[in-house]
N, CA, C and O atoms as a printed pandas DataFrame, in Angstrom:
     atom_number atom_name residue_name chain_id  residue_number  x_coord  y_coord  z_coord
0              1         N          UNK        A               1    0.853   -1.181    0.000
1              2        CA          UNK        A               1    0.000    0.000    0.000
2              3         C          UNK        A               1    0.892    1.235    0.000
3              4         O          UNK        A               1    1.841    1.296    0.782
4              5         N          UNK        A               2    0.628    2.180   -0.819
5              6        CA          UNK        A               2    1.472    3.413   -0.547
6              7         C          UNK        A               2    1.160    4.108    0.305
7              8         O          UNK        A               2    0.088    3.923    0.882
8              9         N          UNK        A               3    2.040    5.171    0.662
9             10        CA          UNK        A               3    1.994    5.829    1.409
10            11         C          UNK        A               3    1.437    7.328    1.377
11            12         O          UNK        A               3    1.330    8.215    2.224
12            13         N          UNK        A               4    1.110    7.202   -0.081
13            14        CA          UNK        A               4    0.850    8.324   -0.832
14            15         C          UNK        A               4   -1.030    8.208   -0.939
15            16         O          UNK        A               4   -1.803    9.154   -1.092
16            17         N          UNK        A               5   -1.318    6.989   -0.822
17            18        CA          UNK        A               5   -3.071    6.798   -1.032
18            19         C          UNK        A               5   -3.368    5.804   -0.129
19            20         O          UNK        A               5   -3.828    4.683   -0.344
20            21         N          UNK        A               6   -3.054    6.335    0.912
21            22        CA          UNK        A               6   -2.898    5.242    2.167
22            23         C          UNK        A               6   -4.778    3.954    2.110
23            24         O          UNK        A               6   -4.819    2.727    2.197
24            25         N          UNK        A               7   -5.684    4.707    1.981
25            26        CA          UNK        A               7   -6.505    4.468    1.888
26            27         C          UNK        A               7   -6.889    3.688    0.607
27            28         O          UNK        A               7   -6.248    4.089   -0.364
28            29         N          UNK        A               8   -7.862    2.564    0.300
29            30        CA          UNK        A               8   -8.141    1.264   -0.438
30            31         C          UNK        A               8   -9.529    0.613    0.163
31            32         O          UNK        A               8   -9.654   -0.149    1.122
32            33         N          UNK        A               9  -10.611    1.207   -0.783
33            34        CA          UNK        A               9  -11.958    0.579   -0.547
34            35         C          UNK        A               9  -11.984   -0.476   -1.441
35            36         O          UNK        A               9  -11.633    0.004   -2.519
36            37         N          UNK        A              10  -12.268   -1.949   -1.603
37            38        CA          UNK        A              10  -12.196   -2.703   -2.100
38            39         C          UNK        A              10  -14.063   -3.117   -2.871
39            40         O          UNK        A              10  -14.728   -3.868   -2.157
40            41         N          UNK        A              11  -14.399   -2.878   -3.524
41            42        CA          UNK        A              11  -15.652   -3.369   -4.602
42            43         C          UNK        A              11  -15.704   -4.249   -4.611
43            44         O          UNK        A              11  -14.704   -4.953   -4.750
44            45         N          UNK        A              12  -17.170   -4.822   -4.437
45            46        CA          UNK        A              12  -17.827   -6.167   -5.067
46            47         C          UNK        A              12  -18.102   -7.315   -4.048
47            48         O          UNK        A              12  -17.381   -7.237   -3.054
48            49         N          UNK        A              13  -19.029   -8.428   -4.059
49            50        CA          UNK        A              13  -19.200   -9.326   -3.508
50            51         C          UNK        A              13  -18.844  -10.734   -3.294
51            52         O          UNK        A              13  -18.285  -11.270   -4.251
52            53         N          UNK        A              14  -19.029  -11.392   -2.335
53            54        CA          UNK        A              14  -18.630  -12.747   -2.308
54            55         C          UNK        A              14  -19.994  -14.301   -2.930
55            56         O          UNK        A              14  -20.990  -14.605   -2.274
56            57         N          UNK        A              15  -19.670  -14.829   -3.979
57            58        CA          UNK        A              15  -20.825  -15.803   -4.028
58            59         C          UNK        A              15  -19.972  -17.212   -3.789
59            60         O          UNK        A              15  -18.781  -17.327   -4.078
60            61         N          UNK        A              16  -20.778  -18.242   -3.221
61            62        CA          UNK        A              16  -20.685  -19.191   -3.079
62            63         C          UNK        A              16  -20.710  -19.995   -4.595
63            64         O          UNK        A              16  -21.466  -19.768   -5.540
64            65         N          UNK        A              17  -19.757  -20.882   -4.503
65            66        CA          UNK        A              17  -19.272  -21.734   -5.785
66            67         C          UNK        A              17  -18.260  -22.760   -5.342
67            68         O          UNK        A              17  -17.125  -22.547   -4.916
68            69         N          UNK        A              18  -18.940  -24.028   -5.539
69            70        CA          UNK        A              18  -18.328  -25.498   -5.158
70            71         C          UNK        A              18  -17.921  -25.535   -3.746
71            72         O          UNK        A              18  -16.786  -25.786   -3.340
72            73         N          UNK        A              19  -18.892  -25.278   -3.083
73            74        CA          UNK        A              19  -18.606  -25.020   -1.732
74            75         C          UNK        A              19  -17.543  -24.087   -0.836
75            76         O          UNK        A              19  -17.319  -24.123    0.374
76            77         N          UNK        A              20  -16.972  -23.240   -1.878
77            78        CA          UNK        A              20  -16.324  -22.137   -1.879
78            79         C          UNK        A              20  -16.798  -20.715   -2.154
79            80         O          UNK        A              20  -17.645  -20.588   -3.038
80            81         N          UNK        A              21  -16.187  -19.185   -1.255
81            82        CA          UNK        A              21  -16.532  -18.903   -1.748
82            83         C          UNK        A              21  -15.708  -17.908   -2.794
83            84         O          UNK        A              21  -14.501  -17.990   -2.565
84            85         N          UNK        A              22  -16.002  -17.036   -3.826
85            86        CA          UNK        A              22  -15.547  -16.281   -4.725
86            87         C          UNK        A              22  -16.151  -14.828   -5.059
87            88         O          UNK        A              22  -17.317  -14.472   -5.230
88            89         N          UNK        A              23  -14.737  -13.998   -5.096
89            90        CA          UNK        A              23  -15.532  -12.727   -4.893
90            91         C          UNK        A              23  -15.640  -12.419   -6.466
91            92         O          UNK        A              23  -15.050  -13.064   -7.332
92            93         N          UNK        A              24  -16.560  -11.238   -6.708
93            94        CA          UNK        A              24  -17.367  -11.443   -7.952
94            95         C          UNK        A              24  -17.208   -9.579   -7.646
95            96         O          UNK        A              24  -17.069   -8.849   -6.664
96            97         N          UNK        A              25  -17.330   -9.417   -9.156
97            98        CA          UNK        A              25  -17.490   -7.690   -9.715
98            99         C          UNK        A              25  -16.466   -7.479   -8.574
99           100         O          UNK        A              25  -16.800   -7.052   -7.469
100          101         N          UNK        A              26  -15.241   -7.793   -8.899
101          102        CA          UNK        A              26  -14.130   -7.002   -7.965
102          103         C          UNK        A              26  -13.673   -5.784   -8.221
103          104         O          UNK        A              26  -13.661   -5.657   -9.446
104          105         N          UNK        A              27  -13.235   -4.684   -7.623
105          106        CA          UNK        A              27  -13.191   -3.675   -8.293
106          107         C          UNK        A              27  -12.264   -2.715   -6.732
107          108         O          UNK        A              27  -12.486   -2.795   -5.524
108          109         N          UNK        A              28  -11.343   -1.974   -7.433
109          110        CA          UNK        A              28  -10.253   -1.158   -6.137
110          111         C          UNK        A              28  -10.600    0.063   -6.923
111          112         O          UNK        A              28  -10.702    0.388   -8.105
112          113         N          UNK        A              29  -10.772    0.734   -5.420
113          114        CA          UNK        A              29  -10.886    2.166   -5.160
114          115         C          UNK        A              29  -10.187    2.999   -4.503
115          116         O          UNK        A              29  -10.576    3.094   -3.339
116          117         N          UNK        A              30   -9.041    3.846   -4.841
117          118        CA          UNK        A              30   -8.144    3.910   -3.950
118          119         C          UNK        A              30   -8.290    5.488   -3.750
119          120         O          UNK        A              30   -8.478    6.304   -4.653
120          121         N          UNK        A              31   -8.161    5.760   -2.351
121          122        CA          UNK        A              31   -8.637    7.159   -1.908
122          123         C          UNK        A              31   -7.303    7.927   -1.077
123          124         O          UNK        A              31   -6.850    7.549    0.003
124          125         N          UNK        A              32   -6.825    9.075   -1.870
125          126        CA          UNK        A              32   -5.516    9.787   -1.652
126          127         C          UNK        A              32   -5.954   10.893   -0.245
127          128         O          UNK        A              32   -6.876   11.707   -0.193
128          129         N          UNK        A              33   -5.087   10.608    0.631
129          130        CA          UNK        A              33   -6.033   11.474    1.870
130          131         C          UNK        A              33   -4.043   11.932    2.145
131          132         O          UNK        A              33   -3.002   11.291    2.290
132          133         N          UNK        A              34   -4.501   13.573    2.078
133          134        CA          UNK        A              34   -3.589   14.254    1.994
134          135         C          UNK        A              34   -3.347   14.323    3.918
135          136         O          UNK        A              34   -4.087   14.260    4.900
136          137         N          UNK        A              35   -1.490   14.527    3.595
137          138        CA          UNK        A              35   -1.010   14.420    5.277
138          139         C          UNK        A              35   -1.119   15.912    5.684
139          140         O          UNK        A              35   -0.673   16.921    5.137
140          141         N          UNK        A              36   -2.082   15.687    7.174
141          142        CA          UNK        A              36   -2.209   17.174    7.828
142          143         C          UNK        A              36   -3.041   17.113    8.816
143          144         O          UNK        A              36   -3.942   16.275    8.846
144          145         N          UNK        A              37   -2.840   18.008    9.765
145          146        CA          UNK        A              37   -2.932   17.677   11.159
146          147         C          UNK        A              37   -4.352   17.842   11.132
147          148         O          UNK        A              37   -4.782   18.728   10.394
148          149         N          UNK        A              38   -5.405   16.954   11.995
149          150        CA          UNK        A              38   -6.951   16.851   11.319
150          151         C          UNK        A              38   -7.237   17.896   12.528
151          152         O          UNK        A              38   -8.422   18.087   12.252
152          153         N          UNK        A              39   -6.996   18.769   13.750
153          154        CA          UNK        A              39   -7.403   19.730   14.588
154          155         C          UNK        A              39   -7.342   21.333   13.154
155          156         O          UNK        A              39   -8.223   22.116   12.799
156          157         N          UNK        A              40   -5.969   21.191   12.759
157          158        CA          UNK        A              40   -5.633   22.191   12.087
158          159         C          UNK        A              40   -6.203   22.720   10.916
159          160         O          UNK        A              40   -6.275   23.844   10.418
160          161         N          UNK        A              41   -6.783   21.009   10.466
161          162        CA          UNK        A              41   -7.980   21.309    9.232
162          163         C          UNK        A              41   -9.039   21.916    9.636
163          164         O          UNK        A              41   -9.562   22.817    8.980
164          165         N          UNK        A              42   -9.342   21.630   10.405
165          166        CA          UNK        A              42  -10.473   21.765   11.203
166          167         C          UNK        A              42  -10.963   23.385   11.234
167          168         O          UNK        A              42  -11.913   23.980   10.723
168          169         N          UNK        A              43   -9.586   23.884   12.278
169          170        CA          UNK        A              43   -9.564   25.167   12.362
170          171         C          UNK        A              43   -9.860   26.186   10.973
171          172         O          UNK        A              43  -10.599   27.155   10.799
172          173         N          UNK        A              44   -8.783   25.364    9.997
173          174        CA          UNK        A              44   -8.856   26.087    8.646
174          175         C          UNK        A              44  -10.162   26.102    8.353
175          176         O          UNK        A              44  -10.660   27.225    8.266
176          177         N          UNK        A              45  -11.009   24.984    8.137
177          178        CA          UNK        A              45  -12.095   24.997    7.468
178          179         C          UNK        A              45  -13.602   26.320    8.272
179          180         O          UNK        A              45  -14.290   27.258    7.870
180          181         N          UNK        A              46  -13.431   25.686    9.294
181          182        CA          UNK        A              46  -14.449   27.042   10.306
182          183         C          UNK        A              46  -13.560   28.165    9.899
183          184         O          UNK        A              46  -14.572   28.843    9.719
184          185         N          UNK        A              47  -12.521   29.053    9.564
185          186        CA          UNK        A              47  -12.057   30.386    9.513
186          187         C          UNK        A              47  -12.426   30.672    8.427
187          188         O          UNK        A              47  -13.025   31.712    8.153
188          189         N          UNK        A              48  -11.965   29.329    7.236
189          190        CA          UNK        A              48  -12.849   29.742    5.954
190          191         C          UNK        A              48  -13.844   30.016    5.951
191          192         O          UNK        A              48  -14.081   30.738    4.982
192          193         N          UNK        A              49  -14.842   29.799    6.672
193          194        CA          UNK        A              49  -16.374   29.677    6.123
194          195         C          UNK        A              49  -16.738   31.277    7.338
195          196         O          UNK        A              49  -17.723   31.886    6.919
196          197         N          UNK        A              50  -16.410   31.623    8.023
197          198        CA          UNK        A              50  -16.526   32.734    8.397
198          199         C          UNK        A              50  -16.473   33.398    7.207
199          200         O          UNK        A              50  -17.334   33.745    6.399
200          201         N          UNK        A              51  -15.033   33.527    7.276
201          202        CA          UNK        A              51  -14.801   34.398    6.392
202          203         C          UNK        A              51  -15.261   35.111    4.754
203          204         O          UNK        A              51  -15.183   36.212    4.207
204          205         N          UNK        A              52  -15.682   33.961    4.471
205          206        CA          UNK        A              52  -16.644   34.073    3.288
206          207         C          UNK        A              52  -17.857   33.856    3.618
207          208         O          UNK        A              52  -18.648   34.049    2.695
208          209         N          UNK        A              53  -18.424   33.436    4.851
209          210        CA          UNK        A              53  -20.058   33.299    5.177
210          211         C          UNK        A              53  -20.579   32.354    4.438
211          212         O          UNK        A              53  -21.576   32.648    3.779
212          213         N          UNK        A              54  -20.077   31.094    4.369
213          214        CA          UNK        A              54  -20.558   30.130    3.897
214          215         C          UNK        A              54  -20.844   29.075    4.812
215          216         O          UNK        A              54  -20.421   28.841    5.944
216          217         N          UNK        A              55  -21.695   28.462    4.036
217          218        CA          UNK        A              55  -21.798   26.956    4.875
218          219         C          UNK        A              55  -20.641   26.248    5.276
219          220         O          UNK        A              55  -19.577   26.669    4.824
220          221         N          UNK        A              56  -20.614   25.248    6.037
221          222        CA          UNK        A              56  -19.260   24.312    5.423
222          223         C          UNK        A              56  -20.221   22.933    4.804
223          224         O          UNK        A              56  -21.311   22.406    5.027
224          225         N          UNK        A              57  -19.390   22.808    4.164
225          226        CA          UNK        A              57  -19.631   21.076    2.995
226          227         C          UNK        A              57  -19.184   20.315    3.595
227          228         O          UNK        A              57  -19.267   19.205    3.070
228          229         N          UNK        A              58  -18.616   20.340    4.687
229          230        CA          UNK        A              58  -17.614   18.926    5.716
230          231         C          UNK        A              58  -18.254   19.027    7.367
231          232         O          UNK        A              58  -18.058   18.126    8.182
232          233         N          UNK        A              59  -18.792   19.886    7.583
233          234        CA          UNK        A              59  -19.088   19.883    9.394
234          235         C          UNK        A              59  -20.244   21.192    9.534
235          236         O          UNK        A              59  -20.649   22.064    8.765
236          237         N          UNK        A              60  -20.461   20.890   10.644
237          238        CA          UNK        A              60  -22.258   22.193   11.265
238          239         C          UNK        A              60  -21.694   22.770   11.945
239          240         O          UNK        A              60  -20.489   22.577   12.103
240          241         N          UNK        A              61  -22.515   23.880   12.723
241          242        CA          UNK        A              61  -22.167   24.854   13.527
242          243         C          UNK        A              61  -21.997   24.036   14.976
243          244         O          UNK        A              61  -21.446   24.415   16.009
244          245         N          UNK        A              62  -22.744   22.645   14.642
245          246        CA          UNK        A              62  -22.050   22.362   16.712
246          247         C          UNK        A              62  -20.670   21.941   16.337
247          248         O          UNK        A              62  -20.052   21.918   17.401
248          249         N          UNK        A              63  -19.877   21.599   15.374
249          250        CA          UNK        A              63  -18.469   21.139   15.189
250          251         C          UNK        A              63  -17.607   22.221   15.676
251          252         O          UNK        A              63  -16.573   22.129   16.338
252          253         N          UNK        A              64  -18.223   23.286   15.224
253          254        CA          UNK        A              64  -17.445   25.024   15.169
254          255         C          UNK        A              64  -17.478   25.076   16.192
255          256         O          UNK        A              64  -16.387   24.954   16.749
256          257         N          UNK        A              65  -18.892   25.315   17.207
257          258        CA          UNK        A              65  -18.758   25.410   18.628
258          259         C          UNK        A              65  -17.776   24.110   19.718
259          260         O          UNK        A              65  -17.054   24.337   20.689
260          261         N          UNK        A              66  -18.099   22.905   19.129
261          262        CA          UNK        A              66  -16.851   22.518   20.266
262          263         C          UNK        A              66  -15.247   22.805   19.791
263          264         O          UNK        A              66  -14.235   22.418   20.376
264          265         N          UNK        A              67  -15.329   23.553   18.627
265          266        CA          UNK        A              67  -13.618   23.811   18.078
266          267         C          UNK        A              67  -13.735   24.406   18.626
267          268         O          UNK        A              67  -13.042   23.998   19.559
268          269         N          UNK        A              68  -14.352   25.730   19.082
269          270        CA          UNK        A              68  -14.110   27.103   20.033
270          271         C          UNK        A              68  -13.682   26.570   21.413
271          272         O          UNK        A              68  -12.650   26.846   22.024
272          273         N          UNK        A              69  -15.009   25.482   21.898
273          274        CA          UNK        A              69  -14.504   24.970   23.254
274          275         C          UNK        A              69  -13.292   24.498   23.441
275          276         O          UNK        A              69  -12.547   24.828   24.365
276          277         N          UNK        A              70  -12.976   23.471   22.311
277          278        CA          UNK        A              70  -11.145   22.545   22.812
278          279         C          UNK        A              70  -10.449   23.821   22.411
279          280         O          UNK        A              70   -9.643   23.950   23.333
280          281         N          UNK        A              71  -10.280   24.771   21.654
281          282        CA          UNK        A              71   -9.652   25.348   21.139
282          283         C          UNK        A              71   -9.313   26.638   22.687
283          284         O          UNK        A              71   -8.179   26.970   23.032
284          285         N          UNK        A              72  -10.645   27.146   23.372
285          286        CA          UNK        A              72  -10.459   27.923   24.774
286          287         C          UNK        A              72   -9.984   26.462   25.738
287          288         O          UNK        A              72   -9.976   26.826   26.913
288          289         N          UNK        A              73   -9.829   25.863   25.698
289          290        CA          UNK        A              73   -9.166   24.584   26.712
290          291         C          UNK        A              73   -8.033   24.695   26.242
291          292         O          UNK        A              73   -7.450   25.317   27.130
292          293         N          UNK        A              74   -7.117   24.467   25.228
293          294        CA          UNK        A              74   -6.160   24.520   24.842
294          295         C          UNK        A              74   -5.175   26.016   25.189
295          296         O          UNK        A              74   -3.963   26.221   25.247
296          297         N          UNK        A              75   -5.852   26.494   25.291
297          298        CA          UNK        A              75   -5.296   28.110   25.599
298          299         C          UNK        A              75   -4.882   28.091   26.694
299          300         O          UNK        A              75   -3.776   28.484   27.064
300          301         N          UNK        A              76   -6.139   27.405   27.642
301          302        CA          UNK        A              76   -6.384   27.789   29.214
302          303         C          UNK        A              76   -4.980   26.908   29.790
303          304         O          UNK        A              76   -4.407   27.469   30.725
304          305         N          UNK        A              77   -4.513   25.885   29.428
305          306        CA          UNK        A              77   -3.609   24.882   29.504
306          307         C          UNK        A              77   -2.222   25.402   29.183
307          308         O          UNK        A              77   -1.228   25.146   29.862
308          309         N          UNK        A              78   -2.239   26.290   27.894
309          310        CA          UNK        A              78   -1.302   26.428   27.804
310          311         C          UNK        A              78   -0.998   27.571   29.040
311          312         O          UNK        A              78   -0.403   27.100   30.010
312          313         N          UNK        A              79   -1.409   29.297   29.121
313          314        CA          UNK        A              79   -1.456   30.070   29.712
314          315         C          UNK        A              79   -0.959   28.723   31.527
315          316         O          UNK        A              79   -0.196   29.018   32.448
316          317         N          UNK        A              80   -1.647   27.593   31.379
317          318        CA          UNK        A              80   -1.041   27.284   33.144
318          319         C          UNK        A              80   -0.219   26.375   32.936
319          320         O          UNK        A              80   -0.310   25.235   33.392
320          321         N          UNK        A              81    0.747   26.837   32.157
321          322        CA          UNK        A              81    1.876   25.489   31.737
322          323         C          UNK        A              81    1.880   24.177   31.034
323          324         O          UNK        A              81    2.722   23.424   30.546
324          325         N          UNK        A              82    1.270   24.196   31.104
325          326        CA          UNK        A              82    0.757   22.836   30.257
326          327         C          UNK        A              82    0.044   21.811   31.048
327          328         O          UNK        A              82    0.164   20.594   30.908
328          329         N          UNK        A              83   -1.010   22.675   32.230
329          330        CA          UNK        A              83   -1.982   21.896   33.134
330          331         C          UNK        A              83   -2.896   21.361   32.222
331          332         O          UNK        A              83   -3.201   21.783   31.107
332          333         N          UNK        A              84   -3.465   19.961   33.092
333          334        CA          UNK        A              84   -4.716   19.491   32.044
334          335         C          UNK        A              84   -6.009   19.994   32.889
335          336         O          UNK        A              84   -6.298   19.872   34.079
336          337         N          UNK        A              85   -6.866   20.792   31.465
337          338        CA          UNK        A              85   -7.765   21.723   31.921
338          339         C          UNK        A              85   -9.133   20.863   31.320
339          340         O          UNK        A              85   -9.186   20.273   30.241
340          341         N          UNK        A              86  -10.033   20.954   32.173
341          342        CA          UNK        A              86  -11.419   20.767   31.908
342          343         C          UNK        A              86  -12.016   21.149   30.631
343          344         O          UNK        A              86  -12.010   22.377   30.556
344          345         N          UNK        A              87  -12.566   20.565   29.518
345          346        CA          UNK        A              87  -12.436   21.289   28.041
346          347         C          UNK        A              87  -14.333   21.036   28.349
347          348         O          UNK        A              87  -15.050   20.035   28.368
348          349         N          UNK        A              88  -14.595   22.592   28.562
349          350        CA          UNK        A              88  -16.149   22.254   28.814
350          351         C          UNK        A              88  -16.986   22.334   27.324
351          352         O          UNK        A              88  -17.038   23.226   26.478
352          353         N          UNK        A              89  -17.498   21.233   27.388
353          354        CA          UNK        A              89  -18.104   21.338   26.057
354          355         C          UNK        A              89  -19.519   22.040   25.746
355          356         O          UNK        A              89  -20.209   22.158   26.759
356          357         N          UNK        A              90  -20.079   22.514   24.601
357          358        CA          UNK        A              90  -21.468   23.193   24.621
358          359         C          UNK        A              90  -22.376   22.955   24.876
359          360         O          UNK        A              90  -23.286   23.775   24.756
């Protein structure tokens, strides 16, 4: 598997034949999932959609609101050294 399309959905079913079975309409689907930190996407994607006032096509407004929440937990943690802080959710 590369490392480049880490991801591989595999198509099609299994039928029974001579008491075996055999997969049938086989078919590979291979899905390229680019390397990047999935908090950071995250962030990107809610700043985008501010910013242009759009929907997002990937997540709702409660996704946005608990990014705000981990995102004020993360702060609060850092500001006390790197205490582990209560990340209150919405």
């Amino acid at each position: 598997m590369s490392t480049d399309a880490p991801l591989v959905i595999q198509h099609g079913h299994l039928e029974e034949q001579n008491n075996c079975w055999k997969a049938v309409d086989v078919s590979r689907e291979v899905l390229a999932i680019a390397k990047a930190e999935p908090l950071g996407q995250v962030c990107n994607e809610f700043l985008n959609c501010i910013r242009q006032n759009t929907a997002s096509q990937i997540s709702s407004g409660w996704v946005g609101a608990e990014l705000v929440g981990i995102l004020c937990a993360l702060n609060d943690s850092l500001q006390q050294g790197g205490k582990v802080v209560q990340c209150n959710h919405s």
